[in-house]
Each structure stands twice: as C-alpha cells, then as structure tokens.
C-alpha positions in Angstrom: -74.1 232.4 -112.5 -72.0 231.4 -109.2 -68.0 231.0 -110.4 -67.3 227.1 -111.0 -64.5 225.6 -108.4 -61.1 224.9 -110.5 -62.8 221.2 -110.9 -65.4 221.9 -112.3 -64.3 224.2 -114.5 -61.0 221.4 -116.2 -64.0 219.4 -116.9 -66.0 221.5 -118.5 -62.6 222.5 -120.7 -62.0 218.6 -121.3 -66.1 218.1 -122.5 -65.8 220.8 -124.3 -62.3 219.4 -126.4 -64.6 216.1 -126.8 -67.4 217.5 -128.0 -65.7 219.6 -130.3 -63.4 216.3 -131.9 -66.6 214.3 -132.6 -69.4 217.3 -133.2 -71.8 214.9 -131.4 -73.6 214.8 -128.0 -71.9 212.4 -125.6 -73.0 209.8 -123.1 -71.5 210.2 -119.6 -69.7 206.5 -119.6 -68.0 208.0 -123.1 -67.1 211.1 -121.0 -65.6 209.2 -117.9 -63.9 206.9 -120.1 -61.6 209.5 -121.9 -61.5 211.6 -118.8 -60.2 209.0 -116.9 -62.7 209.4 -114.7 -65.8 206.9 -113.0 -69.2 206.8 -114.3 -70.7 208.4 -111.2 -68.6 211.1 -111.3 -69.0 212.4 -114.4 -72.8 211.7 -114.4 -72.8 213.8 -111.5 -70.9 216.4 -113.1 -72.5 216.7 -116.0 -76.0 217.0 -114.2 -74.1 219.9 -112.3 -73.0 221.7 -114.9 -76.4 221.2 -116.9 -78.1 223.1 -113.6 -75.2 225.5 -114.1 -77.1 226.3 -117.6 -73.6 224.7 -119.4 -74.6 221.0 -120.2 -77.6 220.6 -122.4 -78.9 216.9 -121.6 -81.0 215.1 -124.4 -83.0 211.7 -124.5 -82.8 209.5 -127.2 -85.4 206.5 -127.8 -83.6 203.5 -129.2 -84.0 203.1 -133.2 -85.8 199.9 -132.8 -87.6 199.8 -129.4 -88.4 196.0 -128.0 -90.6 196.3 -125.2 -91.4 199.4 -123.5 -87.6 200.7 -124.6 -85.4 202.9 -122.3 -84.2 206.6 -123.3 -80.8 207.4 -123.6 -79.3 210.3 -121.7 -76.9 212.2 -123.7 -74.8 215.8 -123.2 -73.4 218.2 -125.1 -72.2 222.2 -124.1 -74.3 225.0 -124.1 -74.3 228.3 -126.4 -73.4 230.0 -122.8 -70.2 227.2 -122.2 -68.7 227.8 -125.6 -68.7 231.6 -125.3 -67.4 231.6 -121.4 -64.6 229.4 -122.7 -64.3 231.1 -125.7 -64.0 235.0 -124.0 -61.1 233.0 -121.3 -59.2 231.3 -124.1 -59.2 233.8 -126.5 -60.2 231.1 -129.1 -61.2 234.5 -131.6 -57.3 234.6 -133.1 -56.5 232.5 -136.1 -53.7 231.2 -136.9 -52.3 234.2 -138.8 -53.3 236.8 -135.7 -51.2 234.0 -133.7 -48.2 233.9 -136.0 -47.8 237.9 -135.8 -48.6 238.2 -131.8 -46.2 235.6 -131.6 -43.4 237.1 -133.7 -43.9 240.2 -132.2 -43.2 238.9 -128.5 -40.0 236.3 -130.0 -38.4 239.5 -131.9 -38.7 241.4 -128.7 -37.2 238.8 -127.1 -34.1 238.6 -129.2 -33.6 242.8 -129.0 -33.6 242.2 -125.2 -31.1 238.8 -124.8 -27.7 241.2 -125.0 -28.8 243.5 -122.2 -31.1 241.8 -120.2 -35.1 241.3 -120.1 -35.8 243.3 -117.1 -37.5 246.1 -118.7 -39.0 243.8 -121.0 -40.7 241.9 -118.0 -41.6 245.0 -116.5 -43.3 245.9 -120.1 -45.3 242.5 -120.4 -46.4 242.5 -116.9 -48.0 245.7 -117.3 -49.8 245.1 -120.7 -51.2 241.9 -119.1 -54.0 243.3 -117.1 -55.8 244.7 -119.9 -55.0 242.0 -122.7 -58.6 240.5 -123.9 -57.1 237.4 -125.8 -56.3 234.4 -123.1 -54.6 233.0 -126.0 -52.0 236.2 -125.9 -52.5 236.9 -122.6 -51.1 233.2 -121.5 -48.4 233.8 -124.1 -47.2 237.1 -122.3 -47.1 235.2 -119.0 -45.4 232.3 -120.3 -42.8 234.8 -121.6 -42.7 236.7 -118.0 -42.4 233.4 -115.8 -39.6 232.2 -117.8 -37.5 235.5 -117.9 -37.7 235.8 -114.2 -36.6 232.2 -113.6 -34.0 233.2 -115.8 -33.3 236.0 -113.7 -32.1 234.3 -110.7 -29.2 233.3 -112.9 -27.2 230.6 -111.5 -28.8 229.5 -108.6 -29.1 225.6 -108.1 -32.5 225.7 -108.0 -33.4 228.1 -110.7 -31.1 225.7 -112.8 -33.0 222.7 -111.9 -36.2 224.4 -112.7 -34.9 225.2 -116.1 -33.4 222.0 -117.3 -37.0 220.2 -116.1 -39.0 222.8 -118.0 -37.1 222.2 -121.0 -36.6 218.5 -120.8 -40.9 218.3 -120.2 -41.1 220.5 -123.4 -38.8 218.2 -125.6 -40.7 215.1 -124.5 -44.1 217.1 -125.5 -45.5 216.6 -121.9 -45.8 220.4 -121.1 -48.9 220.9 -118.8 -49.5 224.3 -119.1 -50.9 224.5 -115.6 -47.3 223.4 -114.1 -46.1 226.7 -115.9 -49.3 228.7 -113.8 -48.0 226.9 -110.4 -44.4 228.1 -111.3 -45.3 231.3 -111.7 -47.0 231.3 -108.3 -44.0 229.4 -106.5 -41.6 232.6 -108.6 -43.6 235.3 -106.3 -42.1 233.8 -102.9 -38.5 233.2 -104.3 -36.1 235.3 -102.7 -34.3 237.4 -105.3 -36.7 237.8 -107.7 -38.0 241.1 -107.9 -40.6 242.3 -105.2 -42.8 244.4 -107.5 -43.0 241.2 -110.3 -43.0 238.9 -107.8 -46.5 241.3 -106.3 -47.7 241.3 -109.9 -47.2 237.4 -110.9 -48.8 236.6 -107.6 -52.0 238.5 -108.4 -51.9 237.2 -112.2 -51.9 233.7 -110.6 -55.7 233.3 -110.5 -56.5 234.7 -114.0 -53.8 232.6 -115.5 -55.2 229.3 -114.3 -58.6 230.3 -115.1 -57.5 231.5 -118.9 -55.0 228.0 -119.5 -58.4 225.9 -117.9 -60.6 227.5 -121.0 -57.8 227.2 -124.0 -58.7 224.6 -126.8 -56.4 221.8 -127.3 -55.1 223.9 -130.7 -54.0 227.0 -128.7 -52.5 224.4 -126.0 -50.6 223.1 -128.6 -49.6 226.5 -129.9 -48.6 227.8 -126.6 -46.5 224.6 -126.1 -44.9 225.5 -129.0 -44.7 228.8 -128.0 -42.5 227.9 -125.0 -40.0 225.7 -126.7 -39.0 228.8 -128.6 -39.0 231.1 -125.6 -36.6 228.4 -124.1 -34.3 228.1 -127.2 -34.0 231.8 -127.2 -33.1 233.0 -123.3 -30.7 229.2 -123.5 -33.0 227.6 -121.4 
C-alpha cells in the first residue's frame, strides 16, 4: 500500500474517532459535517481511502421503498485502518500500562530538576528509535521537546514559547501537532544542542505520523501528560 499524504492520513484519524463514538457506519454529509469539511470533499476522500483498502463502503435500501427507491452509500474503517492506526498510536496500553510509563518518565523527571535534564534528554532520545508504543513513544518526545526549550534558559524567545505552551494547555486547546512543529522549529535554534537538535530533526516525521494515528483517549492523556511535564521543569 502507497504511504497516505499527511491529509489523507488526519482524516482517516478523525473517521476513525467518529466511527468509533457511534459504532455505526457513517454517511459522507455526517463525515463533512463534524469534520468541518464540504460534502464533495469528504465523498471524495472516503472513495480514496476505500481504493486504498481503508474505507469499507455499504448500500443501504430504504426501510420502506416508494417507487423504484434509491441506496444509500454509507462508510465505515477497514480491519487493515484500525490495525495501521492502532500499530502508530500505540492504542494496545491500558490505562494502568499508561499510569506506570507515565510515572516512570515524571519520577525521572523530578531526580533530574536539581542538576539539569541533559543526560536525561540524551537518555530519551536514544530509547526513542526503538519504542513500539506511539502512545509512549509521543510521551518521550513530548518530554525531550520541552526539556530542550527549557534549555535555552532565558532567552526571549524560548520564554515566549513557554508561557504560550503552557497558557494553550490551561485553556485545554493543546494540538498535539503544534508540539511536533516545535520540535522541528527546536532543530534550527541556535544553542540548542547539535547532536539533539540532528536527532529531533529526524524524529520529526515519525512523530507527526504517530500523534496523526492516536485515539482521542491517548490525546487526552498525552495532553494531560504535558501539563505535568510543564508544572514540573516550571514551565
């Protein structure tokens, strides 16, 4: 199967988050309506992704046909779209795995506050790679962008950064994508370090990808996630 663009692969996430709220195949004027996008569109899009063998279209006769009656066309994801998104998101941990990754990476954060995080960024950025969970593996990048914003200290800009990150978290508007673009815009910043700056560049692909597939849940729990990062490094 050919890669889907970064377009077609948000909507895919966003069907996917409907059809898993209701349990029920969708028409495409439902879809565009709580996509915010037009009818054309996501008809189109849908009959993309259904060549793409990730849409499953079905026709429905109405209950009591008048005339010669009309079918309905309605879609709902594949076996193949939940497992892809599934395998990025890492949508296998429950909410107890969660709780323990997630303390593990807040207590290291804590032992690291009195001397610095370098070595723990250096740690994270390493163990990334070869992290299977997109659910953890966002959570360790999440962690990494924010420690190395944090480590151009009191620069103006890394300051403004900072105070809009933390004010978009306390009004619960965090796009978790804005963190991805971040971490890309970090890798040209002078000061930060070249060989995390190398790394968070070449992480930038995979993390988009991975934050595209999560599940409105693990959004919510990485959200989360970064309002206690932020309360612990004083963001």
């Amino acid at each position: 199967m050919r890669k889907l663009t970064h377009r077609q692969q948000e909507f895919l996430s966003r069907f996917l988050d409907l059809y898993r709220e209701g349990h029920d195949v969708l028409h495409y004027t439902v879809v565009a309506r709580r996509l915010g996008v037009g009818n054309i569109s996501a008809y189109e899009m849908l009959r993309l992704l259904e060549q793409r063998g990730l849409v499953e279209a079905t026709y429905h006769l109405p209950a009591e046909p008048r005339g010669p009656g009309r079918a309905t066309v309605l879609f709902r994801p594949t076996l193949l779209a939940a497992r892809l998104f599934d395998q990025l998101g890492g949508d296998n941990a429950d909410g107890g795995e969660w709780e323990t990754i997630k303390g593990r990476i807040l207590r290291q954060l804590e032992a690291g506050k009195p001397k610095g995080y370098e070595t723990l960024v250096a740690e994270l950025l390493t163990h990334a790679p070869g992290q299977r969970s997109g659910l953890v593996y966002t959570a360790e990048m999440i962690a990494t962008t924010i420690l190395t914003l944090c480590s151009l200290g009191k620069r103006a800009r890394a300051r403004g950064l900072l105070r809009r990150l933390r004010a978009l978290v306390e009004l619960g508007d965090l796009d978790l994508s804005a963190l991805a673009g971040l971490s890309i815009g970090l890798s040209i910043v002078e000061g930060v370090n070249r060989k995390v700056a190398d790394l968070l560049l070449t992480h930038s692909e995979r993390l988009q990808s991975t934050i595209l597939a999560l599940s409105a849940e693990n959004r919510r729990r990485l959200a989360a996630f970064t309002r206690e990062v932020l309360q612990i490094v004083g963001g």
